[in-house]
Structure formats: C-alpha cells, structure tokens
C-alpha positions as CSV (number, residue, x, y, z in Angstrom):
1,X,118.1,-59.2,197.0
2,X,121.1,-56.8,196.6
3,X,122.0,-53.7,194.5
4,X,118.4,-53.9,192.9
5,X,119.5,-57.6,191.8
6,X,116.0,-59.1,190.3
7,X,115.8,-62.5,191.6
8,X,114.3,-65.6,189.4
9,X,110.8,-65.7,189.5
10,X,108.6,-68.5,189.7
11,X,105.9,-67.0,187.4
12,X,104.0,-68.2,184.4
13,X,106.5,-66.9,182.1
14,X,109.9,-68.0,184.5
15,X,112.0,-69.2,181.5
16,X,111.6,-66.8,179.0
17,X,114.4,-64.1,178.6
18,X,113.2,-61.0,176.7
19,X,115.9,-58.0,175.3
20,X,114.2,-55.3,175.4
21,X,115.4,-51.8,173.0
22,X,112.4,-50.3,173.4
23,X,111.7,-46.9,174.6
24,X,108.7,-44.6,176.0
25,X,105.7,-46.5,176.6
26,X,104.0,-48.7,174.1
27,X,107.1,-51.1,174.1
28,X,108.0,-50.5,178.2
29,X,104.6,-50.8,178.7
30,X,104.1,-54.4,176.9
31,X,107.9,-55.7,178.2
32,X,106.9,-54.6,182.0
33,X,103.2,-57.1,181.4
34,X,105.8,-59.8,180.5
35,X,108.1,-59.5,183.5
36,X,105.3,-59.2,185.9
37,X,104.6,-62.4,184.4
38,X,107.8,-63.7,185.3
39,X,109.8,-63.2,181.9
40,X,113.7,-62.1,182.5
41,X,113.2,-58.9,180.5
42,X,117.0,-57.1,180.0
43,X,116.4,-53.2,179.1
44,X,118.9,-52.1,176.6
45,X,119.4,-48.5,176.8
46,X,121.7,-45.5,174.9
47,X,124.9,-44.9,177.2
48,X,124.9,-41.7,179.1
49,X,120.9,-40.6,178.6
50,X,119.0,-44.1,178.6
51,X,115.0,-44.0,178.0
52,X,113.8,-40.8,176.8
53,X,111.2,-41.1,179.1
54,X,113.9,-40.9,182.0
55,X,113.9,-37.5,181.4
56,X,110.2,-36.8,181.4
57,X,109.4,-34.8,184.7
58,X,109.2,-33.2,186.5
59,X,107.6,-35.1,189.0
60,X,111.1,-36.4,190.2
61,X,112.0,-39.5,192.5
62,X,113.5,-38.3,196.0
63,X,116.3,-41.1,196.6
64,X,117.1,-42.4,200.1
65,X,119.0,-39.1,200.7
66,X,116.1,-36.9,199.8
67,X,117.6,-35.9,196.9
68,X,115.9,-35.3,193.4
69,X,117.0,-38.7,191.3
70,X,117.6,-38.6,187.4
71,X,114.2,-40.9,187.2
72,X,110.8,-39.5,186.1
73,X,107.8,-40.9,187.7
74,X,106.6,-41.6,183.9
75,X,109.3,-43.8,183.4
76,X,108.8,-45.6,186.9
77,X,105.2,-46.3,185.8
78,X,106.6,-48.4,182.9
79,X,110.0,-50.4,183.9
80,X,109.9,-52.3,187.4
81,X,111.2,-56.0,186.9
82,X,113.9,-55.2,184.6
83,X,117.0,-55.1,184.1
84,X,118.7,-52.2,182.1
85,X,122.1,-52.4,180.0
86,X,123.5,-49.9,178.1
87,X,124.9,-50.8,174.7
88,X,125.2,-48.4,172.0
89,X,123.8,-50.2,168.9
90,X,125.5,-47.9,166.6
91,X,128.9,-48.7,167.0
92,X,130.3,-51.8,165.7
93,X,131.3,-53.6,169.1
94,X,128.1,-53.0,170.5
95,X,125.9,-54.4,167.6
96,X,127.8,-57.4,168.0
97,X,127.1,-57.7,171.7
98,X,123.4,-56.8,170.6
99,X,123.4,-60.1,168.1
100,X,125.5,-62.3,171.1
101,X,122.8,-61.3,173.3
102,X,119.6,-62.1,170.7
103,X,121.2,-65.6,170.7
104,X,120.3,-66.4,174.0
105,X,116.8,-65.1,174.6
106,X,113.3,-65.7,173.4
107,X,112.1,-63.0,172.5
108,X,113.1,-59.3,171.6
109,X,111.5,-55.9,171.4
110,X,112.3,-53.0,169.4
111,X,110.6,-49.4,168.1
112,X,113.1,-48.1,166.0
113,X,111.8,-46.2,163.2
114,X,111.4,-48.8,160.3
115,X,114.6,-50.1,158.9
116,X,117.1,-48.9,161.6
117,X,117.4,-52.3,163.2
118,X,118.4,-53.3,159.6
119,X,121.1,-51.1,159.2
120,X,123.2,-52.2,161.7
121,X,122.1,-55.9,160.7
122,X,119.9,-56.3,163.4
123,X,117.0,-57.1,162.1
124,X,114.6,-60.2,162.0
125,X,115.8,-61.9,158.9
126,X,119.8,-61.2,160.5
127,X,119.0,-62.9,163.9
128,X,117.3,-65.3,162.7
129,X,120.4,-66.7,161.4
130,X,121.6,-66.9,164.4
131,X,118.6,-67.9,166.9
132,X,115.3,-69.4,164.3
133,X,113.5,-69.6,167.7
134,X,113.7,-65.8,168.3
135,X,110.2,-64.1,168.6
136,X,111.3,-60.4,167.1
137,X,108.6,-58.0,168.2
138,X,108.3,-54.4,165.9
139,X,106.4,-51.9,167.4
140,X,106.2,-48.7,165.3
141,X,103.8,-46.0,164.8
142,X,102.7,-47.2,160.8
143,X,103.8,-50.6,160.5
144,X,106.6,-52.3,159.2
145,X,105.1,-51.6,155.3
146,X,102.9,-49.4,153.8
147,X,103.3,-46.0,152.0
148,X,103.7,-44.4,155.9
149,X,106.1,-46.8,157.3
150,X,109.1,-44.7,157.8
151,X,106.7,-42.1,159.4
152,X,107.1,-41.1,163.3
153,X,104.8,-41.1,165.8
154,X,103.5,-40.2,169.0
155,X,100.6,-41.1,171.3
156,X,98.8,-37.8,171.3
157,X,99.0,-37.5,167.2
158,X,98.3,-41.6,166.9
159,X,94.7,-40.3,169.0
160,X,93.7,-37.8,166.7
161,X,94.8,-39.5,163.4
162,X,93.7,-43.1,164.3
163,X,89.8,-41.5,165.3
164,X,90.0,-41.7,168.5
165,X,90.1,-38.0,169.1
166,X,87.0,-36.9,167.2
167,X,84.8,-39.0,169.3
168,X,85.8,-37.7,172.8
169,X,84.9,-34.8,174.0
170,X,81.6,-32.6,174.4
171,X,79.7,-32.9,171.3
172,X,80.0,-28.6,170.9
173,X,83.5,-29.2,172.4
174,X,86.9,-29.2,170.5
175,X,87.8,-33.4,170.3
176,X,90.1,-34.4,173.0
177,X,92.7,-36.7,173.9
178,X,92.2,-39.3,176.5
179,X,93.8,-38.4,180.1
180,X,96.5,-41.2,179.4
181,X,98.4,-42.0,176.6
182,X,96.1,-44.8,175.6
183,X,97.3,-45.5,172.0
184,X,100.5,-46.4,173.7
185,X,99.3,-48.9,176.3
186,X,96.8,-50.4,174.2
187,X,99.7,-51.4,171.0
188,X,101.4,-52.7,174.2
189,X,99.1,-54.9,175.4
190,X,98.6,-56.1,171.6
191,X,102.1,-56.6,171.6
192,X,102.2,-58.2,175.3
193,X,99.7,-60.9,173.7
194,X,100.8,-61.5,170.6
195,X,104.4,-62.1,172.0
196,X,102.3,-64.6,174.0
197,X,100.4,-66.0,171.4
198,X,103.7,-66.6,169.6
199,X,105.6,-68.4,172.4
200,X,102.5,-70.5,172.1
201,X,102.9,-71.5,168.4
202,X,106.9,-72.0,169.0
203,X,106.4,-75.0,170.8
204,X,104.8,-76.6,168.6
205,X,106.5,-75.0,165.3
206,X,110.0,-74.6,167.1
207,X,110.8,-71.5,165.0
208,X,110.0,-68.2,166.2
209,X,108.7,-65.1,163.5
210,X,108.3,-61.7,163.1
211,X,106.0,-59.3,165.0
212,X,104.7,-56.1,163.1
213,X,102.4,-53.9,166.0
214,X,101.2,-50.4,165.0
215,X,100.7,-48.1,166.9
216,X,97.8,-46.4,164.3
217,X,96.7,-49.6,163.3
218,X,96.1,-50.8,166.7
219,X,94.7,-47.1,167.7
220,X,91.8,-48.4,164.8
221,X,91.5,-51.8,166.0
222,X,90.3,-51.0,169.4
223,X,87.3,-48.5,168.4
224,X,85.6,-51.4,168.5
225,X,81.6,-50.5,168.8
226,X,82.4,-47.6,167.2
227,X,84.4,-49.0,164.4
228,X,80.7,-51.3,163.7
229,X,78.2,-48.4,164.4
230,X,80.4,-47.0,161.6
231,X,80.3,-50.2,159.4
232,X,76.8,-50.7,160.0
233,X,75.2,-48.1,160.7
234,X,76.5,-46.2,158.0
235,X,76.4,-42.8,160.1
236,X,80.0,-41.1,161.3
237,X,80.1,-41.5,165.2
238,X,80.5,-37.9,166.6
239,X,81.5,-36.3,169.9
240,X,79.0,-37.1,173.3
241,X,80.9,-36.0,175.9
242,X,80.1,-39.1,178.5
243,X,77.4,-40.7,177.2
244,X,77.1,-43.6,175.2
245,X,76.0,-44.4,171.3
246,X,74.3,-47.7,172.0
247,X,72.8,-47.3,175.6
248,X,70.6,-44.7,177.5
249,X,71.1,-43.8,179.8
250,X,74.3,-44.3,180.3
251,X,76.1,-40.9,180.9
252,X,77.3,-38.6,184.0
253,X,74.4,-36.7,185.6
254,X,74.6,-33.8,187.9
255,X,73.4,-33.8,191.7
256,X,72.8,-31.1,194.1
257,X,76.7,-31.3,195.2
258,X,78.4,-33.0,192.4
259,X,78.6,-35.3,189.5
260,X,77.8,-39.5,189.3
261,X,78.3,-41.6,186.5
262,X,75.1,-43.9,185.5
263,X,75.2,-47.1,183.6
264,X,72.3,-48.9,182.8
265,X,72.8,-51.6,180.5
266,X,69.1,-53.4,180.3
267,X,65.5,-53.2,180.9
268,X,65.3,-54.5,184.3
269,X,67.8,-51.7,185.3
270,X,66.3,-48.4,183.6
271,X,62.7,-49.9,185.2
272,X,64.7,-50.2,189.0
273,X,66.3,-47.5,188.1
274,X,63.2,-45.0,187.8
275,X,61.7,-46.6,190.6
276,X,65.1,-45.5,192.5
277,X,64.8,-42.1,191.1
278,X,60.8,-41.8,192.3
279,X,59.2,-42.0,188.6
280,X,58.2,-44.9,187.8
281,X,55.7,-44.0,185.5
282,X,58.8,-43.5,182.9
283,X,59.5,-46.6,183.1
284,X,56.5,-47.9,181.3
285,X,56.1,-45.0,178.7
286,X,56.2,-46.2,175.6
287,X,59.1,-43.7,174.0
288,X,60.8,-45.7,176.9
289,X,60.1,-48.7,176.5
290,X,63.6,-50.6,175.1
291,X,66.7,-49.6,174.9
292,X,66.3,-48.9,171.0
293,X,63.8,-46.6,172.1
294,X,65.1,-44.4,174.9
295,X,68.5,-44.1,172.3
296,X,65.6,-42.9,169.7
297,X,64.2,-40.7,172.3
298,X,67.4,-39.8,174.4
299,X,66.8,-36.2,174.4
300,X,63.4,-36.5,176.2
301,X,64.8,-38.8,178.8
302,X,67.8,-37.6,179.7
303,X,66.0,-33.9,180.2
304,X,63.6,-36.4,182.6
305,X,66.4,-38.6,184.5
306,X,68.7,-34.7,184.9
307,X,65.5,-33.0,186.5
308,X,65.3,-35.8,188.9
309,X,69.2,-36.1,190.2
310,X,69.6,-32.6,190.8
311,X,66.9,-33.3,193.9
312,X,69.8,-35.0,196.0
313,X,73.3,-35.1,196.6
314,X,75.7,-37.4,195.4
315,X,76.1,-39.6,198.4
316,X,72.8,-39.9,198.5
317,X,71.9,-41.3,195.0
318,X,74.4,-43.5,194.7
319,X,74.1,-45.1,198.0
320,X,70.1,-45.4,196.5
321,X,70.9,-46.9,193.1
322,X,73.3,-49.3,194.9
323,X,70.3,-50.7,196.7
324,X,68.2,-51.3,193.7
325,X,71.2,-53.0,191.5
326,X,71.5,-49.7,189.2
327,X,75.4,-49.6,188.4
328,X,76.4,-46.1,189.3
329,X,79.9,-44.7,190.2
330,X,81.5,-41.8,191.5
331,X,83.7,-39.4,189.8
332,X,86.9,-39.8,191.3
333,X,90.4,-38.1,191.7
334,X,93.3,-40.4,191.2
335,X,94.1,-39.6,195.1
336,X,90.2,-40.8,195.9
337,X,91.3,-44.1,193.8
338,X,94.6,-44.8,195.2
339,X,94.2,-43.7,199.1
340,X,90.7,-45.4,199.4
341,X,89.8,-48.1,201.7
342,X,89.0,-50.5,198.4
343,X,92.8,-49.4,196.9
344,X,94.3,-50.7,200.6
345,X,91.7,-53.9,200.7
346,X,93.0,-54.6,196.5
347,X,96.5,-53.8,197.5
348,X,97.0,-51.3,194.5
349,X,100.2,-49.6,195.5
350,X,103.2,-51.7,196.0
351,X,106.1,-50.5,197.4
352,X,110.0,-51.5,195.3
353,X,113.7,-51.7,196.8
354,X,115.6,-49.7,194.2
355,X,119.5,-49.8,194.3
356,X,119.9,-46.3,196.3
357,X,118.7,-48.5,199.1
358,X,114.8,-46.6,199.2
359,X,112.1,-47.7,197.9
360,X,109.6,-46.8,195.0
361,X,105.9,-47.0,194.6
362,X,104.2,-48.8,191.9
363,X,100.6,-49.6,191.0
364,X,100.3,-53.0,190.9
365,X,99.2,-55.1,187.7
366,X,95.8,-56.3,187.6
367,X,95.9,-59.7,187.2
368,X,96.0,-62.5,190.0
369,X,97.1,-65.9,189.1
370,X,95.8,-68.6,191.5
371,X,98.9,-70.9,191.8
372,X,102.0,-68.0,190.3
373,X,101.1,-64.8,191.7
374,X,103.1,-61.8,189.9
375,X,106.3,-61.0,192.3
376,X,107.0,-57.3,192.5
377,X,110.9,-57.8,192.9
378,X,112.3,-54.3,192.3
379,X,111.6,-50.6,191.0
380,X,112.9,-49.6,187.7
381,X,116.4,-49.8,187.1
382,X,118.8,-47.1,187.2
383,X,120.8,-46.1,183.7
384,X,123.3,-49.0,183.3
385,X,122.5,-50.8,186.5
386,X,123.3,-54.0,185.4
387,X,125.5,-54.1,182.4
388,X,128.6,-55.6,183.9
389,X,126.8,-58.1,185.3
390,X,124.7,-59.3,182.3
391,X,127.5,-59.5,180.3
392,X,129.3,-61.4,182.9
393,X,126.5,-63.5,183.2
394,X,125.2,-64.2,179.4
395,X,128.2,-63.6,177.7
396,X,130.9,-64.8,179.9
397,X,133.1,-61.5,179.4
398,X,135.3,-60.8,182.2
399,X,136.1,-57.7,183.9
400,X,139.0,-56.9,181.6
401,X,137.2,-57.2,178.1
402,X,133.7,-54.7,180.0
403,X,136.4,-52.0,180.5
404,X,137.6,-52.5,177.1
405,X,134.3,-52.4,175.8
406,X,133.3,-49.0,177.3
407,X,136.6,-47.4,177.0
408,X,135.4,-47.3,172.6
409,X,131.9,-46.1,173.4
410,X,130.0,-49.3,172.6
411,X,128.6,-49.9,176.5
C-alpha cells in the first residue's frame, strides 16, 4: 500500500462504490460502517477547508515529524477507509464532475440542507437520469418535507428537541445530553442499514430510490421503551439519573470506595442477588416479590439494596455478584476501557498507515464476520489525497485536463 492508497477489499460489500458529500458525523459516521464493510466510499470534500470536522480540535494528530497535523481526532474517529476528493459542487465544472462521478457508483450520500443538491441539479430525480440504479441517501436534520425541512441542525439541539434530553439526567438535575453525539451516530447507522436494505431490493428491482434519514425523526424513533411507556402508559417519562423505568433494581449504587452499576433483569437474579448482598429475607417479601412490584415499591428497596453496598468496596461486590450470576459492571474511564486487558484480548485499537508515512489509531468496528473480516486499510485521508487519482481512474481525465480543472476553482 502506497501514499495512503486503499487497496480492494475482499469484504461483504467489495463491489459497491459509494460518493460520499457528507460532512460531520451522522453521514461519516454511516459511509465509514459501509467501507469497513468493504464498500469503495470516495469523500468528496470543499477545496482548501474539507470536512468541518477537520477543524474540530484541539486534540491534534502529531505526524511522523511530531508535528501538529491539520486533522482533528473527531474527524479521525469518523473517516478511515476512504478516499477524499475535493470538488467544489458550486461551480459549473465541478457539478459536472459530481454527475460523471454519480454515474459510476451505487450509491451516494449527501446532508445538504434540503434543496441545495437541487440547485446545482444534483439531486435524486437529476441523477437518476443518468444512473436509475443509484441509491441517493438524504440525511438532514427534519427530513426532506414537512413544515421544518429547510431547518438546520445539530446533534446537541436534535437531543433536547427530539426528547432525548429531558429524560437523562438526575431527576432534580437540569436534563442532559448524552456524552457522545448520539443523535448523530444513531441517523447513521439508520442510514448505514437502509443503504443496505436498498442494495438488497436493487437486485431484484434493478432501480435504485431515494433515501430521506432525519436526524429528529430518527432521534424519536430510537426512544424506544420510552416512546411505549409514553403510548401506553399514558404517564410522561421523566428524568432518573441511572436507573431504569421498567426494572428494579437496575441503577448505579455506591460502595465504600466507589460506584458499580447493577442490572438485574428477572426474578432469579434480584433473589441471588439478595442472597449475594446477605439479605435474603428481601427476597421473599412480598412488596418484592416481581418485578412489577419492586418498580411499585422502588423507593423502599433501593433505600434497602444502598444500605447494604456501602458495607464493601467495589472490588469486592462485584467480584461477589459475578459469582452468583448478578450482572454488575464497573464504572469506567474511557482509558480503563481502551488500555484494559479485555480491550488488548478484543483487539479494540487498531493502528492505520496514513500518507505522512505514521500511523493513526482507530477503534475498531464491532462486528466480526466469519468468512470477510473488516480490513482496516488506512487512517482517514488527508484534504484532497486522492483527487488526481480518482479522476484518473473513474473518469479517464489526464494530467492536462486535472490542472485545468483546478486552475477555475472547481477541484
């Protein structure tokens, strides 16, 4: 592999060539699932300052010199097996590369705010025209209709608009965000699968169609239990810091030294569960007796269950519950996670060749296919890595007509 070149892989989706314009995170997010999976996925990026997320630090890359790169570690966390191009779709000539491109891949991605792509007759109903097999994936904060369609959107106002918000946090708390931008990675994956689904249906159909994936709407979607405790229960679900609205107990408790999470999701656990904790007698009371009850009665219990972990440490309890088949877990730091013995035994952190010659980290993707493992081939690209060569390659433009083509702006 040379210069950062991203060999062919031999994974589940080897074949399928995805042009990417997405930027930030819900659209990286989704187009970095499908190269894992072995998709060609070309990055098209603004000449000169790329991915706004680029620009997001610091923390800041060291290159092989030591020296601070241009690269963000947020946009590292979203980009590896890609290609980037820069075209700028506003000018003329590089539209027209944009639709000469769309003609030879499967699938492409775009979160423009609703009807820019149109403008510069990009849009679905343009390229299909010229490629009825193109899957054309919209990812936008409202939707491609609707009264709030033209609206803009982040993550962090998708969370408190979409609900999500004002059931995290302590319930005499201000709500909270989540630690991540979740909104963003969970539209992804709803895009990553229903780019899927659609290069499914294409071979039997042999057309491709139109992808519509809001963020808010998909922010609503995945409240899931919540949505249905609304819907049937008929009561607003409110702030409860870490415990749960359906199971009890099933929250952090506090030990002599520290925190543990508990988890118990049945009958057979709470009862090994007291036993663990040296009260059995709980167990059998009758305010305890199903789950139903103990969430009736969660008060009482969890002032019972919080007098009994602050007896021992941490260490100590969880090593305990482990023995009696009572999920518990630790409260760990993202260093505990990702410098652990399990994080070296799973293989979470991969390491890249970038085209400075070093090397980046990456967290590796979850999955693990049997017979077409994912193939970590290369860190995130740098701005404009590979134009020339994509058009070279794709296009069949020589050196002389490139030149030309970035001497008016368009690449």
């Amino acid at each position: 592999m040379v210069d950062g070149e991203i060999s062919r892989s031999n994974g589940p989706l080897h074949g399928i060539r995805v042009l990417d314009l997405t930027r930030v995170l819900a659209g990286p997010w989704a187009s970095q699932v499908l190269g894992d999976y072995g998709a060609e996925v070309i990055k098209v990026e603004r000449p000169e300052t790329g991915d706004d997320t680029r620009h997001w630090g610091p923390p800041w890359r060291d290159d092989r010199g030591g020296r601070k790169t241009k690269d963000s570690a947020y946009f590292l966390s979203a980009n590896r097996n890609k290609r980037s191009i820069t075209i700028d779709l506003s000018n003329p000539a590089g539209a027209g590369l944009l639709r000469d491109l769309a003609a030879k891949c499967d699938v492409l991605m775009e979160n423009f705010r609703v009807g820019t792509m149109r403008r510069f007759e990009l849009g679905y109903e343009d390229l299909y025209k010229i490629n009825s097999s193109l899957i054309y994936c919209s990812i936008s904060a409202y939707g491609q209709t609707g009264s709030r369609a033209d609206k803009p959107g982040y993550d962090a106002m998708i969370q408190a608009s979409g609900g999500l918000m004002s059931i995290t946090g302590e319930l005499d708390g201000p709500p909270q965000k989540a630690g991540v931008a979740i909104a963003d990675i969970m539209a992804g994956m709803y895009a990553a699968t229903a780019i899927l689904g659609a290069i499914v249906e294409r071979k039997k159909s042999g057309v491709g169609q139109h992808l519509d994936v809001p963020l808010y709407d998909s922010q609503v979607a995945w409240l899931a239990n919540q949505n249905m405790n609304y819907l049937i229960g008929g009561e607003v679900p409110k702030r409860m810091g870490t415990a749960h609205p359906n199971l009890v107990p099933y929250q952090v408790f506090k030990t002599i030294d520290g925190y543990l999470m508990l988890a118990v999701g049945n009958n057979s656990q709470f009862i090994a569960c007291c036993e663990c904790l040296r009260i059995p007698e709980v167990a059998v009371e009758s305010q305890f007796a199903t789950n139903a009850d103990r969430v009736e009665n969660r008060d009482a219990l969890v002032t019972i269950l919080s007098e009994a972990f602050r007896r021992q440490d941490t260490s100590y309890w969880l090593n305990a519950l482990t023995d009696c088949g009572v999920p518990a877990g630790p409260i760990n730091s993202v260093e505990n996670v990702l410098s652990g013995d399990y994080a070296v035994e799973r293989e979470f952190v991969r390491t890249l060749p970038s085209a400075d010659g070093g090397t980046v980290p990456t967290v590796a993707n979850p999955v693990r296919f049997s017979r077409t493992p994912i193939e970590y081939q290369c860190a995130p690209p740098m701005l404009g890595e590979h134009t020339d060569e994509v058009l070279a390659e794709l296009l069949g433009l020589d050196a002389v007509r490139i030149d030309e083509l970035r001497g008016i702006g368009a690449i």
